[in-house]
C-alpha distance (Angstrom), angle and dihedral (degrees) to the residues before:
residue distance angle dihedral
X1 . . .
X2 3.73 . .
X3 4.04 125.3 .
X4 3.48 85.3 -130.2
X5 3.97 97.0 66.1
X6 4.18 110.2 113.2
X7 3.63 108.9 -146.6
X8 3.86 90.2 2.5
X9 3.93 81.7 -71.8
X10 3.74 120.2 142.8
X11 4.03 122.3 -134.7
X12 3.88 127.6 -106.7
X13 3.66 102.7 143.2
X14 3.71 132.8 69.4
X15 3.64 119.6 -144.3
X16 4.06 92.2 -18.7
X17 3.52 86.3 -88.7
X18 4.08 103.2 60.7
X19 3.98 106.7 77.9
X20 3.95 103.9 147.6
X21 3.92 138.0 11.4
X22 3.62 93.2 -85.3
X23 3.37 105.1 62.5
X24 4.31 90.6 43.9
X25 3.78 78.6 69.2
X26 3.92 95.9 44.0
X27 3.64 86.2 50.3
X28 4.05 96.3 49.3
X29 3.75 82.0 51.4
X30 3.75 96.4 60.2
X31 3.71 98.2 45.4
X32 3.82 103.4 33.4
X33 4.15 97.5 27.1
X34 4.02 100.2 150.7
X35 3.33 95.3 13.8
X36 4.13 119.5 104.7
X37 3.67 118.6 -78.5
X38 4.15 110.4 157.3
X39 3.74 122.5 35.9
X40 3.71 127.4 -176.2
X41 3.93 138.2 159.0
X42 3.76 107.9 -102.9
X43 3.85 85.6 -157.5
X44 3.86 134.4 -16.6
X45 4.11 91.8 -100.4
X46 3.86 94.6 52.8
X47 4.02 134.4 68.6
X48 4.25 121.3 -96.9
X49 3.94 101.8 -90.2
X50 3.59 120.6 -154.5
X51 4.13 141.1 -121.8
X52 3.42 112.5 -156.0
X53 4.07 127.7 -135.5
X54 3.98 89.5 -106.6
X55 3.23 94.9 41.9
X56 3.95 89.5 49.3
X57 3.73 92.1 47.8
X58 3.85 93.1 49.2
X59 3.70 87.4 56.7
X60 3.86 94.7 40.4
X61 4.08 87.2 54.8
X62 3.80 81.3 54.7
X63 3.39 116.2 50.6
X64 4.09 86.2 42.6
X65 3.25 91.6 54.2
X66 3.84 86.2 47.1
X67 3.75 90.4 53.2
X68 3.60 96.6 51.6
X69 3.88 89.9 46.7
X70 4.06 87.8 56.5
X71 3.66 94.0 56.6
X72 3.52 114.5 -89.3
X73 3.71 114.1 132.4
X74 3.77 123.9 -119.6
X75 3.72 94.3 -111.3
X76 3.95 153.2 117.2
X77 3.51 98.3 -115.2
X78 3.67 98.6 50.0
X79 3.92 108.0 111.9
X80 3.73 118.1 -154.3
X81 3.81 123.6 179.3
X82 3.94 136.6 -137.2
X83 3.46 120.3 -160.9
X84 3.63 107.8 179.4
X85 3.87 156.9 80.3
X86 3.30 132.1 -69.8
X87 4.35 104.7 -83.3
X88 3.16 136.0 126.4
X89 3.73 103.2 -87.7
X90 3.93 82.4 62.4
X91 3.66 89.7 72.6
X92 4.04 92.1 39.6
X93 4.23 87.1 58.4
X94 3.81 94.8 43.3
X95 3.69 88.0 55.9
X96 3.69 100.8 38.0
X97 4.47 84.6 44.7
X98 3.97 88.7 55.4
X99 3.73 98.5 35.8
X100 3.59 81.3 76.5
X101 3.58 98.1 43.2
X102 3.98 83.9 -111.0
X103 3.89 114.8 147.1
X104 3.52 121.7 -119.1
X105 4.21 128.2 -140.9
X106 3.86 119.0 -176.1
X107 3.45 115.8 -153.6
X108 3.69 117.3 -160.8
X109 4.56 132.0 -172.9
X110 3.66 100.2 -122.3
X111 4.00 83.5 59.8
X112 4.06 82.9 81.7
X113 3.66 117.0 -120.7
X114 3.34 98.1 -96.0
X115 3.51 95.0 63.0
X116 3.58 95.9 40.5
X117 3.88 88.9 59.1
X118 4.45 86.9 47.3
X119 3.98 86.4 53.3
X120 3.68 88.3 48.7
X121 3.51 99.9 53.8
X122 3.89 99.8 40.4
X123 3.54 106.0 47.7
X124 4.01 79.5 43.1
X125 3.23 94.7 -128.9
X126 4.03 112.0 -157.9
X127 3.79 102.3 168.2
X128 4.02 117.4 36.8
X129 4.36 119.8 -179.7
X130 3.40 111.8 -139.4
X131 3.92 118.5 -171.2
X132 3.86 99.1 -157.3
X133 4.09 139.8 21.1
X134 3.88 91.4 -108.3
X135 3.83 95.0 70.4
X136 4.07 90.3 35.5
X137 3.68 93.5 60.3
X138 3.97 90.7 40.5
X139 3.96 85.0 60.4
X140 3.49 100.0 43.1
X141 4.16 94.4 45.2
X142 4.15 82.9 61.3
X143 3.44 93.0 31.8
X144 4.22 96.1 123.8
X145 3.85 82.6 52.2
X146 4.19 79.0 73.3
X147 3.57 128.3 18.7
X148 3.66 102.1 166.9
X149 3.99 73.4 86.9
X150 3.85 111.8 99.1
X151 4.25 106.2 138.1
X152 3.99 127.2 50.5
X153 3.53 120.2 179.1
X154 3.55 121.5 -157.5
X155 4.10 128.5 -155.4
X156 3.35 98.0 -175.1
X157 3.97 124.1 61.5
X158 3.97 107.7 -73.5
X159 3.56 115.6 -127.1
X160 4.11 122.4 -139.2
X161 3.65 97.4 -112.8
X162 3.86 90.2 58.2
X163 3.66 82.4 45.7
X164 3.70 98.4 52.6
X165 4.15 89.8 35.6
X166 3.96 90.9 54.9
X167 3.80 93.9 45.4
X168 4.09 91.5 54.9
X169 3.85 91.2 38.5
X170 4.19 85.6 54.9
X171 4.20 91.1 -121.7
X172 3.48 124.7 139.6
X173 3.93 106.7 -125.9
X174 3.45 107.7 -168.1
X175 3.98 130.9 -177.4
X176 3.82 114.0 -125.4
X177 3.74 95.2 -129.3
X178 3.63 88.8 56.8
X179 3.74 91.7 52.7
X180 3.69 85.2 52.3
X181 4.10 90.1 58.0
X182 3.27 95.5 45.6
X183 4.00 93.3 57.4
X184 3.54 89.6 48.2
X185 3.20 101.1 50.2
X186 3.64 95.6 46.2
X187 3.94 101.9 31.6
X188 3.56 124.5 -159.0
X189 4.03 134.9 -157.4
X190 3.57 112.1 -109.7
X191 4.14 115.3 -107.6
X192 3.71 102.2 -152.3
X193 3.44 129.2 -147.6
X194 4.02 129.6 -110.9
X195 3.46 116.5 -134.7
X196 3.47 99.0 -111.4
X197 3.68 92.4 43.5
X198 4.05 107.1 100.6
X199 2.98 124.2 -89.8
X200 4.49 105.7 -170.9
X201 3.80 126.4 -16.5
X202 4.37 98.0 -128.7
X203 3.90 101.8 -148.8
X204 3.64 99.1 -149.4
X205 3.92 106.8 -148.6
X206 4.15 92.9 -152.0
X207 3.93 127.8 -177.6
X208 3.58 92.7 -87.9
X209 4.06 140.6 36.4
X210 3.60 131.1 -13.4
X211 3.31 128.1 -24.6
X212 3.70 124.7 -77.7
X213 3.96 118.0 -138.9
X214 3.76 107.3 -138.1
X215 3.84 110.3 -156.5
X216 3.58 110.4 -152.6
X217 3.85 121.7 -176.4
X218 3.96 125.9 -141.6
X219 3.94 86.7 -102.3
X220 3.68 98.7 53.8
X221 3.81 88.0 59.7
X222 4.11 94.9 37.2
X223 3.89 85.0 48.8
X224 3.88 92.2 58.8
X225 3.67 95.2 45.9
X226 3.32 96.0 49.3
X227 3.59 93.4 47.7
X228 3.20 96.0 50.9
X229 3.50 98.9 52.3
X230 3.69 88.4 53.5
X231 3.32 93.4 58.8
X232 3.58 96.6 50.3
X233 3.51 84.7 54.8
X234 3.59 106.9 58.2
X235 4.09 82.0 46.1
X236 3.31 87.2 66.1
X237 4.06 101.8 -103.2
X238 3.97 139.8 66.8
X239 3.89 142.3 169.6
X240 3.58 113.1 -61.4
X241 3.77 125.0 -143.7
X242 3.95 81.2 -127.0
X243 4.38 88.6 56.6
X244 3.46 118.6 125.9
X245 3.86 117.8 -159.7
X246 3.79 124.9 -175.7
X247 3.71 109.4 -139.4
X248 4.31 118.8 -148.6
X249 3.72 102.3 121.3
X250 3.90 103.4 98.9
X251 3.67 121.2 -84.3
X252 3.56 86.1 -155.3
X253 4.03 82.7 81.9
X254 3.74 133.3 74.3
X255 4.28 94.2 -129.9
X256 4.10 88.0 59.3
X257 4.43 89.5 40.2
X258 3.80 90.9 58.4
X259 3.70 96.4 47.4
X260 3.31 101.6 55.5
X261 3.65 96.0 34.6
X262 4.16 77.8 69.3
X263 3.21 90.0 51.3
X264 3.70 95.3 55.0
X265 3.30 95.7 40.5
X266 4.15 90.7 60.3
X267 3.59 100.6 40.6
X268 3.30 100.6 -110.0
X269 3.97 138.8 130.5
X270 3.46 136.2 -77.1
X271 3.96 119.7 -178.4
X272 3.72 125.9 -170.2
X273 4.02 136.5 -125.6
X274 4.02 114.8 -120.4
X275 3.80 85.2 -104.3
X276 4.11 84.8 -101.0
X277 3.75 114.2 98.5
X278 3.89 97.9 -165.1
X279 4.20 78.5 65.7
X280 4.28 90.2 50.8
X281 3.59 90.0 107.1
X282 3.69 98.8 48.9
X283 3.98 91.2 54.8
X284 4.02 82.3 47.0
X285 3.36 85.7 60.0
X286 3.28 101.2 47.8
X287 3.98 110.6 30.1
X288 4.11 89.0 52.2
X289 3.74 96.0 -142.5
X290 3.79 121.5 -160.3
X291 3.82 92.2 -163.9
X292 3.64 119.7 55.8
X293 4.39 114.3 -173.5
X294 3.75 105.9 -171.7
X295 4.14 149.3 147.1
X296 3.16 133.4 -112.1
X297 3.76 90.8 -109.5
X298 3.99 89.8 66.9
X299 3.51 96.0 44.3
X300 3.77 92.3 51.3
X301 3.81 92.8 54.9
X302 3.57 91.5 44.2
X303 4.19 77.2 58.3
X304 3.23 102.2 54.8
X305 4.03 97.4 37.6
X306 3.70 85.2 61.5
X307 3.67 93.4 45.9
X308 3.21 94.4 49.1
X309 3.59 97.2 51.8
X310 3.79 90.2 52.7
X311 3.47 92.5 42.9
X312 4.28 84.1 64.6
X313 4.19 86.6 76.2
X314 3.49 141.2 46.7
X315 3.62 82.8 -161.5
X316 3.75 98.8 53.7
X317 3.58 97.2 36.6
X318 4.09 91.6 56.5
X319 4.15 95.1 52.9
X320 3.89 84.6 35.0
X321 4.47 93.7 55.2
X322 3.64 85.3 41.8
X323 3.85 96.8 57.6
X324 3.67 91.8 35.2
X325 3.98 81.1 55.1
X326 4.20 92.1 52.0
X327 3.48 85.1 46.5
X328 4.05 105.9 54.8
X329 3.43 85.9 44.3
X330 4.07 86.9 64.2
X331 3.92 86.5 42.4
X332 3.70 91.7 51.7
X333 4.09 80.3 59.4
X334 3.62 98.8 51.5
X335 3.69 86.6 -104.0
X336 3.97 119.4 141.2
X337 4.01 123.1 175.1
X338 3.26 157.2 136.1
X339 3.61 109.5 -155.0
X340 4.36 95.1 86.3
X341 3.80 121.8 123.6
X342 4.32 77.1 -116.8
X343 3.75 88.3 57.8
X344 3.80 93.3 46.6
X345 4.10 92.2 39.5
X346 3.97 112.4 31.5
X347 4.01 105.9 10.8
X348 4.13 110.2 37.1
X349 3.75 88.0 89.8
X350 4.06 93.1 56.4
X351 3.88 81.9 40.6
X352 3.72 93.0 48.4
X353 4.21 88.6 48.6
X354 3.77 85.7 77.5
X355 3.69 102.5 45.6
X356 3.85 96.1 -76.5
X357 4.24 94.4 -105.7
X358 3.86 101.6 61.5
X359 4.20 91.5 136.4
X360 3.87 93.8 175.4
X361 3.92 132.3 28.6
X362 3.97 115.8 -165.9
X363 4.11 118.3 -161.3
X364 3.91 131.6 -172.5
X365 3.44 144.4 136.5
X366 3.88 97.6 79.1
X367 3.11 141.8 14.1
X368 3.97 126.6 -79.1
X369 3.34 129.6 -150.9
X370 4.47 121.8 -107.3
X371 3.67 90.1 -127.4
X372 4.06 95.7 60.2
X373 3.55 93.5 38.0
X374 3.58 98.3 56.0
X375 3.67 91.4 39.9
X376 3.73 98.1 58.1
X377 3.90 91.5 36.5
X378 3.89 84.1 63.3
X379 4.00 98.9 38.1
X380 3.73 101.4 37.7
X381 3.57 87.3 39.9
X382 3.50 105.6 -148.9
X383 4.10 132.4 91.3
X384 3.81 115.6 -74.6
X385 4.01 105.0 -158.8
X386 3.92 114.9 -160.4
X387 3.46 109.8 -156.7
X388 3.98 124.1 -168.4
X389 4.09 126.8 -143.9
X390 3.61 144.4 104.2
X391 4.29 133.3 -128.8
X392 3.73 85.4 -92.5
X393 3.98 89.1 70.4
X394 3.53 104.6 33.2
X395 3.72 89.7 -88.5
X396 3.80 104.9 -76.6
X397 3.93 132.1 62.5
X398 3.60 96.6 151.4
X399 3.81 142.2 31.3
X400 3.36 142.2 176.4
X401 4.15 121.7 -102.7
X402 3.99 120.3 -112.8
X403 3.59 104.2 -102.6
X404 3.60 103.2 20.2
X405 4.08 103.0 134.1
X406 3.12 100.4 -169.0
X407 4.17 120.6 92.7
X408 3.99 140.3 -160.8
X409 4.27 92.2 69.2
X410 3.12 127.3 94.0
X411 4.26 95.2 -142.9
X412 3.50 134.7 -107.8
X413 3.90 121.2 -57.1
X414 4.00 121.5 -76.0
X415 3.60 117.0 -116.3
X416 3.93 93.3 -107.2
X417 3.68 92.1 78.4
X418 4.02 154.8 17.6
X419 3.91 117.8 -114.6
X420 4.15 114.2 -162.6
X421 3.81 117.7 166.4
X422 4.02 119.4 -129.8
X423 3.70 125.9 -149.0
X424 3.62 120.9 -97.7
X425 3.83 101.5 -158.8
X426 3.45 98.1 -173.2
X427 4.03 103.5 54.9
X428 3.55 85.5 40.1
X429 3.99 105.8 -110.1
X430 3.91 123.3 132.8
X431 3.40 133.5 177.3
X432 3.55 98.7 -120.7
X433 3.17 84.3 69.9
X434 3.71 96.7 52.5
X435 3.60 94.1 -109.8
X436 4.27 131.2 90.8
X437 3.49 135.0 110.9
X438 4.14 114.1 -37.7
X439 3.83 104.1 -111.0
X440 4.00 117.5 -179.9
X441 4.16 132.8 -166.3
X442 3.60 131.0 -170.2
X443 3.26 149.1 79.6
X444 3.48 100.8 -59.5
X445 3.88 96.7 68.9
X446 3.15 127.3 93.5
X447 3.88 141.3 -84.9
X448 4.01 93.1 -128.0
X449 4.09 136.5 -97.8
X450 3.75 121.0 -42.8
X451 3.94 108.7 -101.4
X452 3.74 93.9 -16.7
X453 3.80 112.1 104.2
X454 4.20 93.5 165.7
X455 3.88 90.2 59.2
X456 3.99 88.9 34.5
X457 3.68 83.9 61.9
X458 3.35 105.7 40.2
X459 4.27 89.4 60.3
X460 4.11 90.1 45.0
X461 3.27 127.0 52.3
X462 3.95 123.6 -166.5
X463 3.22 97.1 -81.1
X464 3.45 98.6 47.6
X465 3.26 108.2 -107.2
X466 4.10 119.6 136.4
X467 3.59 116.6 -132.6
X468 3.53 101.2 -143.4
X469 4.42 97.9 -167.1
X470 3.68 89.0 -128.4
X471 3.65 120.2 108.3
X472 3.79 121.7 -146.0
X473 4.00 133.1 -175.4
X474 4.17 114.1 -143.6
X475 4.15 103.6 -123.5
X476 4.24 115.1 -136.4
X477 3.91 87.6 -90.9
X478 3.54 103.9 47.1
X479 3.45 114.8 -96.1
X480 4.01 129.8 117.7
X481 3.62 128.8 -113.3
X482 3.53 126.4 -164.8
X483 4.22 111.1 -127.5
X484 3.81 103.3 154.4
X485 3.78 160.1 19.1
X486 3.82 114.4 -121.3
X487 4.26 88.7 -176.2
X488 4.18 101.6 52.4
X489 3.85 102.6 51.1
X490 3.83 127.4 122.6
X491 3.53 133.5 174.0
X492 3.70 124.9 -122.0
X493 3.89 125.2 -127.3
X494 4.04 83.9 -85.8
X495 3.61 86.6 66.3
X496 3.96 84.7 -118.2
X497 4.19 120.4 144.2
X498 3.68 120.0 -110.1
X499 3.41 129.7 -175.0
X500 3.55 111.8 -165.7
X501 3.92 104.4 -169.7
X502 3.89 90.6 57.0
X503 3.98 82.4 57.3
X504 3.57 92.0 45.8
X505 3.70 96.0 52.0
X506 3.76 91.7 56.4
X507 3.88 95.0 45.6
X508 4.11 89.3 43.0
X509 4.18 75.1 67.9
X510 3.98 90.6 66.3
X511 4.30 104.8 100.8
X512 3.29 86.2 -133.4
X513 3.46 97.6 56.0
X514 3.98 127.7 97.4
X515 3.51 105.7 156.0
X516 3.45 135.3 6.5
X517 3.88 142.6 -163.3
X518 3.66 127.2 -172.6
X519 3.67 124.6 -169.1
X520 4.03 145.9 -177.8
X521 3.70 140.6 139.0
X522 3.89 137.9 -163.8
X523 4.00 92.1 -90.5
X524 3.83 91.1 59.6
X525 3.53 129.7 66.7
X526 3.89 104.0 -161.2
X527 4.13 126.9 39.0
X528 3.46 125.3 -126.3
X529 3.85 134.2 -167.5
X530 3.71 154.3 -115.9
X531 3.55 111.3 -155.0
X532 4.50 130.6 -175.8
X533 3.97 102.1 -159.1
X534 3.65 120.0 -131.2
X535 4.07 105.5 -91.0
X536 4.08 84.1 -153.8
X537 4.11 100.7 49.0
X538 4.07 104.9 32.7
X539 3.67 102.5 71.7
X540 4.03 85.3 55.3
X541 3.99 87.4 46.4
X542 4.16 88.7 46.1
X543 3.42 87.4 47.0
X544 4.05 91.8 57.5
X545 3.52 90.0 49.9
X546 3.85 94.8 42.9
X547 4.19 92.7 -123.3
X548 3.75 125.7 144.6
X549 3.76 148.6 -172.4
X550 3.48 148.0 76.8
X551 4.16 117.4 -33.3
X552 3.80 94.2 -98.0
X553 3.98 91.5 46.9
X554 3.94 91.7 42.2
X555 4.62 82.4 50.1
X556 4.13 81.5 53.2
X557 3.51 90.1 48.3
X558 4.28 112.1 112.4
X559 3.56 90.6 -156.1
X560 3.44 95.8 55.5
X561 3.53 102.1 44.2
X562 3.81 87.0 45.0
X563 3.95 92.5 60.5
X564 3.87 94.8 38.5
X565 4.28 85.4 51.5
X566 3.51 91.0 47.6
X567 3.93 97.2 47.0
X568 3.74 93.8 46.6
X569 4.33 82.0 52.5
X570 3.44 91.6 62.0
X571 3.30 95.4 41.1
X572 3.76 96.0 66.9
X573 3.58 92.6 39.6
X574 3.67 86.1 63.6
X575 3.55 83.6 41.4
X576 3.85 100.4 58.7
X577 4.00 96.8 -112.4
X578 3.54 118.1 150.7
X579 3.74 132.3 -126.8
X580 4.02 85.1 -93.9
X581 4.10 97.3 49.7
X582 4.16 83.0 50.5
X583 4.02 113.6 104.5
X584 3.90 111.3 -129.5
X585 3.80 95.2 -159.5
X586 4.24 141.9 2.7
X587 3.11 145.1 -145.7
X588 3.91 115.5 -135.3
X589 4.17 99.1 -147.6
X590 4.58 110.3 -176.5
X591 3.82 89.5 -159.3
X592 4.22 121.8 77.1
X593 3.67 115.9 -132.5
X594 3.73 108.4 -106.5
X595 4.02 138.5 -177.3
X596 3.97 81.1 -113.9
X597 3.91 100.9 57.2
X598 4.23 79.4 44.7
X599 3.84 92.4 -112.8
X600 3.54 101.7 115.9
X601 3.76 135.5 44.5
X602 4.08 121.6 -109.5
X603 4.00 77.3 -104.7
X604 4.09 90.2 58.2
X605 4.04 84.1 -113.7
X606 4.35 111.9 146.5
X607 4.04 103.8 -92.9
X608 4.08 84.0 -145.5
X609 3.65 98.1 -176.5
X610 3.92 86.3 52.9
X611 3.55 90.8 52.2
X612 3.87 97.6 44.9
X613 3.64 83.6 60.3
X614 3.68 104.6 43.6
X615 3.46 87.8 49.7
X616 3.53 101.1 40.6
X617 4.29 100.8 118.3
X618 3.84 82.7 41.9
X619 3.71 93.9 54.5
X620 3.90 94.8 39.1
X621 3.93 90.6 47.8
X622 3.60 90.4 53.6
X623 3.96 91.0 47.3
X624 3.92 87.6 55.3
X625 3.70 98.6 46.9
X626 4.00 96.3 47.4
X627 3.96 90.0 49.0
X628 4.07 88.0 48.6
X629 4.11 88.2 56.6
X630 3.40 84.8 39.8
X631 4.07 94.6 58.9
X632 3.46 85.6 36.2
């Protein structure tokens, strides 16, 4: 259990008065009434322009209104889908969804269609919101596939094929705006939620199987907010009503929902990306954000970008190693800033890449590596807090303290829950020994799967407590770290343990690493590997070895795969791997694994059975040639 805990007593309310989602926004509305809540880009050429909270609440009392006046009842178990983007009018149906008590489901495309169409059908889904005609006409083309469908309701301008589709399909297609009239024309008293009432069902896409609904109430999201902004406190810092955040990472999930939930809930700002990522750093530029939610996956680009621009001169890269050298030394002190005569000299331009006023960076969602996360802390100059959790939580149970130099944890727990470790028997962790399976209880975790009482079981025990698969070690001073996955192991032909993500982790540490697979199974007695080489780091490694060619001739290459093998060897010698956890052969692959190709998870987490498959004649040719040398 946190420090923070009065009375030994966990947190679920905000400011005694703050108990679900719709009253953080009633509350933003009394302290920041005319003063900007939504931004967006009207169009690339011309500057962010800016909703205000009254003017969001005006049309939030609208289009609920609107809602109830189309047929949906007032109620709890009323399911309503959002199929969009993050934008503004996201926020606007969220608000005017749980102003009725109504429970929201997003629905997002790198779900797969397939599971789009399962979510659909059983969260019975009557009434979908679709921002633009693409995702309309996807719905109705496989609309027999669900027809508790009968209303869409489109942000963007409808077109007259989705017009004419909808009418022979027998759906409802409605534009938002018209929604909008109808609700305030025909207003409605609000029905507000309870905070144990839901609040959205997060379908969790997962490595495996069909998707699992998440159901998570008002008070597991008010519960991490609140704790959260506790815990910034007693570090010193919180969100400001004067905040801005820019808003890209999907509101379909539950890490992006609590965030601006916050942000709501203070008055404060939230602008919105173009909708095109490859254009994030332009509307960093321009929207100035002081709070920056990201993934690893960003932050490691950002990395390498800068690297690689250093990288261009011997000149820059001496004045920029010896600032970065003045700097760690500060971080080594717990001291993060901005202010230095490096900041103003060698880093402002990295600074200014992000807006220039960025004062706090939060990461989740997987793990990132030391080496980044000390470099940025130093050249961005400002704190970078990791935070730990999953959907079934409300995204975070942990996070790591302002201040705190040091990297590889994930920080102590927030004061919305209790974290004890279990013993895993089998891969040899117990928790006298400080390390088992992470297991977390409070009010921030959830109230189980949709309509699946097997899998509902198998994440909470009796006692409440979820088991989250991951297994975690506690550090001298009381924070978590992360060192395993309970869910993905296998056992070789010796009958011996493996778990491969431990063993990926280490090798994702090789620079000329971007992606890595590991695999085994119980009829094989060594592991082998699937690795994506580093698009920034192998044309200085071919150029050591003198090889050329195009990516997919340089991934055929011997040579190359021979070095990259060899490096990732050492590097789990260093590591403390044992003969077992060592890869006997690779696969060089030119191509990353992606959510579009289906090998990764909307989260960016390793789809394995996915990549078992598409890799199956690799994996099996590898098998054959290592038993060959073997007999040989």
């Amino acid at each position: 259990m946190s420090r923070m805990c009065t009375d030994n007593k966990l947190i679920s309310i905000y400011d005694d008065n703050i108990a679900t989602v719709y009253d953080a926004f009633q509350n933003g509305l009394k302290e920041s009434g005319d003063k900007p809540c939504l931004g967006y880009k009207p169009s690339p050429d011309k500057p962010y322009t800016w909703i205000t909270y009254r003017e969001v609440s005006q049309r939030v009392a609208h289009l609920g209104s609107g809602l109830v006046q189309l047929g949906l009842e007032p109620q709890n178990k009323t399911c309503v889908g959002v199929y969009s983007q993050n934008r503004p009018e996201y926020i606007i149906i969220d608000q005017a969804i749980i102003r009725h008590s109504m429970t929201g489901v997003p629905l997002y495309d790198t779900l797969g269609v397939d599971a789009c169409n399962f979510i659909i059908n059983q969260a019975e889904l009557t009434t979908i919101f679709c921002d633009n005609n693409d995702k309309v006409s996807s719905l109705l083309d496989r609309r027999k596939q669900f027809p508790c469908l009968k209303t869409i309701i489109i942000i963007d301008q409808m077109n007259e094929k989705n017009r004419n589709k909808a009418a022979e399909e027998g759906v409802r297609l409605l534009q938002l705006e018209d929604v909008e009239n109808l609700g305030k024309e025909n207003p409605v008293a609000p029905t507000p939620p309870k905070p144990n009432d839901l609040y959205m069902i997060c379908y969790t896409s997962g490595t495996t199987g069909t998707p699992k609904g998440a159901m998570l109430s008002h008070r597991n999201i008010i519960a991490v907010f609140a704790a959260a902004q506790e815990f910034l406190k007693n570090c010193g810092s919180k969100i400001y009503q004067d905040d801005v955040l820019i808003s890209y990472l999907p509101l379909a999930h539950s890490y992006e929902r609590v965030i601006e939930a916050l942000i709501l809930a203070v008055g404060a700002r939230i602008g919105f990306f173009q909708g095109d990522i490859k254009k994030l750093m332009d509307d960093l530029k321009e929207l100035q954000p002081t709070l920056f939610p990201t993934v690893p996956r960003l932050l490691n680009r950002f990395y390498d970008k800068v690297l690689t621009g250093v990288n261009s001169s011997k000149v820059k890269k001496f004045l920029f190693n010896m600032a970065l050298k003045s700097k760690t030394k500060d971080l080594k002190r717990g001291i993060i800033r901005n202010d230095t005569i490096w900041d103003k000299f060698i880093f402002r331009s990295v600074q200014q890449a992000l807006g220039g006023r960025v004062r706090i960076i939060t990461t989740g969602s997987a793990p990132i590596s030391s080496t980044v996360l000390s470099f940025l802390r130093c050249i961005v100059g400002c704190p970078i807090l990791e935070g730990y959790g999953q959907t079934e939580n409300a995204a975070v149970s942990t996070l790591t303290v302002l201040g705190d130099p040091e990297p590889g944890h994930v920080g102590p727990p927030l004061p919305c829950n209790m974290v004890k470790l279990c013993d895993v028997p089998e891969m040899n962790y117990f928790a006298r020994d400080n390390k088992g399976e992470i297991c977390i209880k409070g009010p921030n975790v959830f109230l189980g799967y949709l309509k699946d009482k097997e899998k509902t079981r198998e994440a909470l025990d009796e006692e409440d407590w979820l088991h989250t698969g991951d297994i975690g070690a506690w550090t001298p001073n009381g924070t978590l770290k992360v060192i395993d996955r309970k869910k993905n192991i296998f056992k070789l032909s010796q009958g011996e343990y493996i778990a491969p993500e431990k063993i990926e982790n280490i090798f994702a540490q090789s620079p000329y690493v971007a992606q890595v697979y590991v695999h085994g199974d119980s009829l094989q007695a060594f592991l082998v590997g699937i690795i994506v080489p580093d698009a920034e780091t192998l044309p200085n490694l071919c150029t050591k070895l003198g090889v050329s060619g195009s990516p997919k001739e340089l991934a055929q290459s011997p040579a190359v795969k021979d070095a990259i093998l060899k490096d990732l060897i050492e590097l789990g010698k260093q590591q403390g791997l044992s003969s077992l956890e060592m890869v006997k052969d690779i696969y060089l692959h030119p191509d990353l694994f992606s959510v579009e190709n289906g090998l990764l998870t909307p989260t960016f987490k390793t789809k394995r059975q996915d990549v078992q498959k598409f890799f199956a004649k690799e994996i099996e040719s590898m098998y054959d040639r290592a038993t060959e040398n073997i007999r040989s």
